[in-house]
N, C-alpha and C positions, 0 to 999 in steps of 0.2 A: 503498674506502668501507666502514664498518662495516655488520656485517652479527648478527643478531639470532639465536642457536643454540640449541637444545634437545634433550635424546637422541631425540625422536619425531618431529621435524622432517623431511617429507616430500613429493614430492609426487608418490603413487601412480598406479597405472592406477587408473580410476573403473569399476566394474561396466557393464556397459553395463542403459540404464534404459529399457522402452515403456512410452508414455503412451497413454492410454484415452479417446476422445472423453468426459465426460459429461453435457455441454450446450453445446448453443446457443441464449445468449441475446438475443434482441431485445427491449430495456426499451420498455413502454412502450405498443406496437405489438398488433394483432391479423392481421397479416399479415407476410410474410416479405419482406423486400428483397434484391434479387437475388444478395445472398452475402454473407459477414462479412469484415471489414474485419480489418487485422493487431493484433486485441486479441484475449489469453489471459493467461487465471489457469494455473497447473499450481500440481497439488496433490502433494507429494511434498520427498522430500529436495534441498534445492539444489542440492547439490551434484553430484548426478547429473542435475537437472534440467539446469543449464549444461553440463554435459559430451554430452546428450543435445541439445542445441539448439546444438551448435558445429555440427553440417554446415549448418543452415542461419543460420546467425546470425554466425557468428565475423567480426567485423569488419564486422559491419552494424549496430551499436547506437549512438547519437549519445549518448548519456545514462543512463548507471548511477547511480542514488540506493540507496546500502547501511544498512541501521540495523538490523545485525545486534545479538545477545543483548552487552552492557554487563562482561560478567564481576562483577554485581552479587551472585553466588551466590544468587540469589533465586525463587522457583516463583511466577509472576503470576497471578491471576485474573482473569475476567473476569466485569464486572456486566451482570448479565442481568435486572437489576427493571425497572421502569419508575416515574416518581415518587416515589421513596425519596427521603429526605432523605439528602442529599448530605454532614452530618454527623454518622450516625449509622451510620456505616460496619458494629457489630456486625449490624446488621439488613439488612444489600445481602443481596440474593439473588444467586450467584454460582454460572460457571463454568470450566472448564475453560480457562487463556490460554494460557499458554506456559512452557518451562522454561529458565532461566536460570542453571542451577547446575550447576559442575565440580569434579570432584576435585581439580585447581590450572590455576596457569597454564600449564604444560605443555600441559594438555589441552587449554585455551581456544584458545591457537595453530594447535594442532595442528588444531583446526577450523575456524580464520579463516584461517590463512596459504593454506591452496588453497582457497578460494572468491576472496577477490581476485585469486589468480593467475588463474584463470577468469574474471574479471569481463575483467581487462586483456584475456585474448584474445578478446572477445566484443565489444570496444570499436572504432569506427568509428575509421580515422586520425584525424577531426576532434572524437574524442570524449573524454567528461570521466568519470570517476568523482569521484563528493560519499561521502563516508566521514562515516558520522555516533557517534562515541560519548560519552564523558565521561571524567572523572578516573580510573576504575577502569582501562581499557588504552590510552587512545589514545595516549602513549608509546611503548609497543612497536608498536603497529599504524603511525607512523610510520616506525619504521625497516624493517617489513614491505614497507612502500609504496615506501619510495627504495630497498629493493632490487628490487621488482617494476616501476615505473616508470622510475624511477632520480631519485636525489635532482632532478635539473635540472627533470624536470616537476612538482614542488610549484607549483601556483599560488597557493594561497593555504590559510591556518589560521582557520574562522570559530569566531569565539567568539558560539554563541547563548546569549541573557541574557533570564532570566526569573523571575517573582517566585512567591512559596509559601510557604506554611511549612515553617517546617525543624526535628526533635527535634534540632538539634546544637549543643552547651553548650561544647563544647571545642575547639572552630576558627571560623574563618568558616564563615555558611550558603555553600554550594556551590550558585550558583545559577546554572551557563552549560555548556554541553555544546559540544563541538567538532565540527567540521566541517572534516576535509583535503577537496580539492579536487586532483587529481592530472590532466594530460592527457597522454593518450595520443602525442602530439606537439606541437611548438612550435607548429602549426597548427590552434590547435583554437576553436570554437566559444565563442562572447564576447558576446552583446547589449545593452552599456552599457544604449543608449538604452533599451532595453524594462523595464529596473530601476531607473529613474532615480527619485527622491523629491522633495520640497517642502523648500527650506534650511528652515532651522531662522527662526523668525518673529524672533529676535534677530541673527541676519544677515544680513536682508533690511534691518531697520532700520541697523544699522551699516553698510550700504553707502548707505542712503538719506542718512544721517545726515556723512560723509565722506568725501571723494575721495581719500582716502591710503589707507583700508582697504582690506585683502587685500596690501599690500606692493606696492601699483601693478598687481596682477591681478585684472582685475573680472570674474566666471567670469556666463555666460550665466543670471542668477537666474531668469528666466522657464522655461529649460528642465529647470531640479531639478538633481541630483547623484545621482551615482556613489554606492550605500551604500558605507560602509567594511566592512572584517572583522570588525567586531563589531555583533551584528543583534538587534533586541531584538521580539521575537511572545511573545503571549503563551501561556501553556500550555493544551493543549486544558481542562484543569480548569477555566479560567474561560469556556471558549468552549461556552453550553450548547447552540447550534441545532447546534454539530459531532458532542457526546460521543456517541460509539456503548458506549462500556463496554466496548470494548478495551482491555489495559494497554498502556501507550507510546504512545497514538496522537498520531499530530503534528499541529498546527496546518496549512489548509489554503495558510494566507499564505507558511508558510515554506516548501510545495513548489511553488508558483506563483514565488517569487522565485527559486528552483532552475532551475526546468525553461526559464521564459522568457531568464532568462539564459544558459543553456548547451543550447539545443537551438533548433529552425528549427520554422515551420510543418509537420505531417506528419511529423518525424523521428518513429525511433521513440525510445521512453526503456521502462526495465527497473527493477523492483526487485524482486529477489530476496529480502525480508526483509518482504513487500510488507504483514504483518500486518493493521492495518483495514484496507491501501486508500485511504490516501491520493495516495498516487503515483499508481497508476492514475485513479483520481477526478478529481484535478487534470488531469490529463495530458489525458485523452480529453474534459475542458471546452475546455482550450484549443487543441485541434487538431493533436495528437499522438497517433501510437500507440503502445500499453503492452503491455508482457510483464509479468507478475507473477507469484512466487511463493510459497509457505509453507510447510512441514510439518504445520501443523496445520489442521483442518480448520473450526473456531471462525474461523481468518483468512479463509479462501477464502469461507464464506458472510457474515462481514463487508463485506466488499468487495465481493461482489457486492450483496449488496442494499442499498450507495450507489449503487453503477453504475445500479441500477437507477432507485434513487428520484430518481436527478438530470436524465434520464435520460441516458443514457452511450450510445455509439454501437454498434452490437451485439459481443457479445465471442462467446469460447468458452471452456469451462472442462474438462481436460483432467486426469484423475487417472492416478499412477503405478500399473503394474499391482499393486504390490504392497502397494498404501497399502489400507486397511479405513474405511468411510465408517460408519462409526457409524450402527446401525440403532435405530430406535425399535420395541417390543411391541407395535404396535396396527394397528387397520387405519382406515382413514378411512370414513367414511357419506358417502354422494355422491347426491346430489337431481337430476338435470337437469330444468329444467323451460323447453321452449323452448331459447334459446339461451345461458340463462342455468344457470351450473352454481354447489349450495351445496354445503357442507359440513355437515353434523347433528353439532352435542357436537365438535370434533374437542378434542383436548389444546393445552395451549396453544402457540399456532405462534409462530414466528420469519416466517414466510414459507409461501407454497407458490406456483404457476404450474403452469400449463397446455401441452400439448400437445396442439391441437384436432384432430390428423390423424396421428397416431402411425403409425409405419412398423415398430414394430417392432423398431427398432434407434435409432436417433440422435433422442435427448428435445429437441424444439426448442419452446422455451418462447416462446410468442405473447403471453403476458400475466400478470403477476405480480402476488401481493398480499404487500404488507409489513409489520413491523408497524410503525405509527413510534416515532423514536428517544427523544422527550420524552412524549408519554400518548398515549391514546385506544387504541383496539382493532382491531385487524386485519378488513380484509372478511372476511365467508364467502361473500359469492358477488361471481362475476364471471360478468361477458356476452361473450361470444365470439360475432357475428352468422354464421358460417358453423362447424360442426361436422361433422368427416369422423366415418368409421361407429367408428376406434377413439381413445380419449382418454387421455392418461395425465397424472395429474397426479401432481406431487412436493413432498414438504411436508418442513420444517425446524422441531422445537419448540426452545423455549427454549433449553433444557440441550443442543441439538446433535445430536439422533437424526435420521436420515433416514426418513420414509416414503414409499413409493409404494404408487399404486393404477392400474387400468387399469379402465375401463368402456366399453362399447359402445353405443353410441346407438341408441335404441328407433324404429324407424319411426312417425312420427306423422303 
């Protein structure tokens, strides 16, 4: 079988990596439920994240969703306004997203080729990895994959197709992204029925209309159809109750059509690229649990506050010890008044939540405020009807700074 070489081509010991509790989220809730359930974000390098979750995971994953950086040589931003006109892109108020740019293809391998091989040994016998990129590598990432899987498990090449405008004058607009599909064994996880669609309204008529249509195969019309390999969702840019102002983020149809077809009630599923958050999102709706990860830390507070706003089933979120959580210069004004705790002037937030009984150590957030993702403004106070003697809240501005504060509850 051909096999795909480069002078840097490797696949090294991996450092070994500890991870740091940094919350425990219950969305939603002002009380705790009797323990959290198998959802976590890790914030950190992936790749030492996978190498660090093989003792307990290796061959417990039913569903790998990857949509790692494109080799688009590009540095993404992320929009952080709110209400901006959506055409006047010089005027977005912008942060810090993700980097997408290598010194060649060399490099780009050399950074993809061992994380799929980690994904493969993380992957349940029954389990699938969805490889998502485009035009710029999915070529070589092909022959990566039939050497890590071996050609025989390709199940399938989706072409997603999708419309936008495009600056390009001198070829076809490039409008569809790929999707390999690789299983870990000939035995692997398939739920036709759970993805089945509505024929097309001109082939309902053509079979209403003749008894010879379909070649003498009259296929169950009432029960839908199988999609084919090519899937057409639109791009989150049209999709406005989704956009969070992430760059890349994916439509949530096209990881609900993923996960129900290749994963079981309660399996878990992983994405390691996990950026806003839709994986997870998706996943923990329909009754699955998620591993997630990212390097940056822009994705991790993305994603958690969907989980939050939708509301998602309690997660944990888990920093490597070496990772620096971006601190914000301020301190927060804190009012408690009753059971009810405000903020005074804060800067402007992303988020912040509560921990009404702080220990001291492990931040367990009972109640969160967001901001949301289309207008309107962020609470400054929330009501928490029971408050232990220490409180810690933690707050997220705009631009991505962390702050925390601890107060002590006044005898009243």
């Amino acid at each position: 079988m051909p096999t795909l070489n480069w002078p840097e081509k490797a696949l090294s010991p991996i450092p070994d990596l500890n991870f740091i509790l940094n919350a425990s989220i219950f969305p939603g809730g002002d009380s705790y439920p009797s323990g959290l359930s198998e959802n976590h974000l890790y914030l950190g390098d992936n790749l030492k994240t996978m190498a660090a979750l093989l003792p307990d995971y290796a061959g417990r994953i039913d569903l790998i969703y990857a949509d790692p950086p494109f080799f688009t040589n590009k540095i993404f931003s992320a929009r952080i306004g709110r209400g901006e006109d959506s055409r006047d892109p010089a005027n977005w108020k912008l942060g810090d997203g993700y980097n997408d740019h290598w010194g060649d293809l060399d490099e780009y391998l050399s950074f993809l080729y061992p994380r799929l091989y980690m994904m493969y040994k993380l992957l349940s016998p029954t389990g699938s990895l969805y490889l998502h990129l485009d035009w710029h590598a999915d070529s070589y990432a092909r022959i990566l994959l039939d050497e890590i899987f071996g050609s025989d498990r390709l199940v399938n090449q989706i072409a997603w197709l999708y419309h936008g405008p495009s600056p390009i004058r001198n070829a076809f607009n490039r409008k569809h992204d790929t999707i390999f599909i690789y299983s870990k064994s000939k035995n692997y996880t398939f739920n036709c029925d759970a993805v089945r669609e509505p024929y097309n309204p001109n082939t309902l008529k053509t079979f209403a209309s003749s008894t010879k249509a379909g070649f003498g195969k009259v296929p169950d019309l009432e029960r839908g159809k199988v999609p084919e390999d090519w899937w057409y969702f639109p791009v989150v840019a049209r999709l406005h109750n989704e956009r969070t102002g992430y760059p890349t983020q994916k439509p949530e149809a096209l990881l609900e059509r993923i996960i129900l077809a290749s994963s079981n009630p309660g399996d878990l599923v992983a994405d390691f690229f996990c950026g806003s958050g839709t994986t997870p999102l998706v996943a923990s709706r329909i009754g699955r649990s998620f591993l997630g990860a990212d390097a940056t830390w822009r994705a991790i507070i993305t994603t958690r506050d969907r989980l939050v706003n939708q509301p998602a089933r309690p997660f944990s979120i888990w920093k490597a010890e070496d990772f620096k959580i971006p601190l914000e210069k301020t301190n927060l004004k804190i009012k408690i008044t009753g059971s009810t705790i405000n903020l005074i002037d804060p800067p402007e937030l992303n988020s912040w939540e509560i921990d009404p009984d702080w220990n001291g150590k492990e931040f367990k957030s009972a109640i969160q405020a967001i901001r949301p993702i289309r207008s309107g403004t962020i609470p400054l106070s929330l009501n928490i009807p029971t408050l232990g003697k220490k409180i810690k809240i933690q707050a997220v501005t705009i631009r991505g700074g962390s702050i925390e504060a601890v107060v002590e509850k006044k005898n009243q």
